[in-house]
Phi, psi and omega in degrees: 000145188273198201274332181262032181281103158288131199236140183235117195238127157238148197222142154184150202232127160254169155207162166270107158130314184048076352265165186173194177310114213219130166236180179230130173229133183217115172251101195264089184271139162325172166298334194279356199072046164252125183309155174249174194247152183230161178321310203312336219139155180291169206259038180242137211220129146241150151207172187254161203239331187111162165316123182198158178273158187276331192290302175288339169286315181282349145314290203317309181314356206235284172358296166328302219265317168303318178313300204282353195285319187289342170270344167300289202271327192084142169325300170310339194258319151336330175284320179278028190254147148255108207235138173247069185301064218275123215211152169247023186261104180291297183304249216318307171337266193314288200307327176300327167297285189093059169254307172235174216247151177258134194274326202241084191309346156296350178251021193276308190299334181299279184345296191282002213250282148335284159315333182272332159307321188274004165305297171310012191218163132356202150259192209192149153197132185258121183245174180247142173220147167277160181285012166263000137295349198249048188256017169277308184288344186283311217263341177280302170313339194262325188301283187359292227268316180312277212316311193266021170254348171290325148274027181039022164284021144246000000 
């Protein structure tokens, strides 16, 4: 990828229970929106997280999705990206934005968590979808919670 190459990341974080067994799904897709494929494997990554509020799975997913982008390409190549994070949590977007003010003092720490990750990139820009766009990271977020409840690990 050259230096002005734009990357379209969709993310989403669930939980069972709100709060409750909570997973993350992140899909690192091309401009055009096609995931993309690495020596690795197509660029589509979940975990499960643990008891989180629905409102912190979609944090923890951005989080997430940011980790991997800097363990895919390495931190220097992370910079050179033009990156869009696509989300279907209208509340974490806009607050991500600083369109609206957070509220939920558990989510002060994600945030700044964020914002101190995004020091390492490019520009970012965080969008809102509707959710029958998102539906790879919502079906990645959902394996995550399938796998550790199957193991009786929640």
């Amino acid at each position: 990828m050259s230096k002005k190459d734009k990357l379209i990341i969709y993310t989403d974080g669930g939980s069972r229970g709100n709060p409750g067994p909570a997973g993350v799904g992140v899909a690192i897709c091309n401009e055009k929106g096609r995931t993309l494929r690495l020596s690795s494997g197509q660029a589509k990554y979940s975990k499960a997280i643990g008891v989180r509020t629905n409102n912190e799975a979609e944090y923890e997913a951005v989080i997430f999705a940011m980790q991997k982008i800097k363990q895919v390409f390495g931190k220097e190549k992370a910079k050179n990206f033009d990156i869009e994070i696509r989300m279907d949590s209208e509340l974490v977007a806009r607050q991500l934005r600083g369109e609206y003010k957070i509220l939920e003092e558990k989510l002060f720490p994600l945030f700044i968590k964020i914002w101190n990750l995004r020091m390492d990139f490019g520009p970012m820009v965080f969008k809102e979808i509707p959710r029958g766009e998102n539906k790879e990271a919502d079906a990645l977020a959902n394996e995550a919670m399938d796998k550790k409840e199957q193991r009786g690990l929640f």
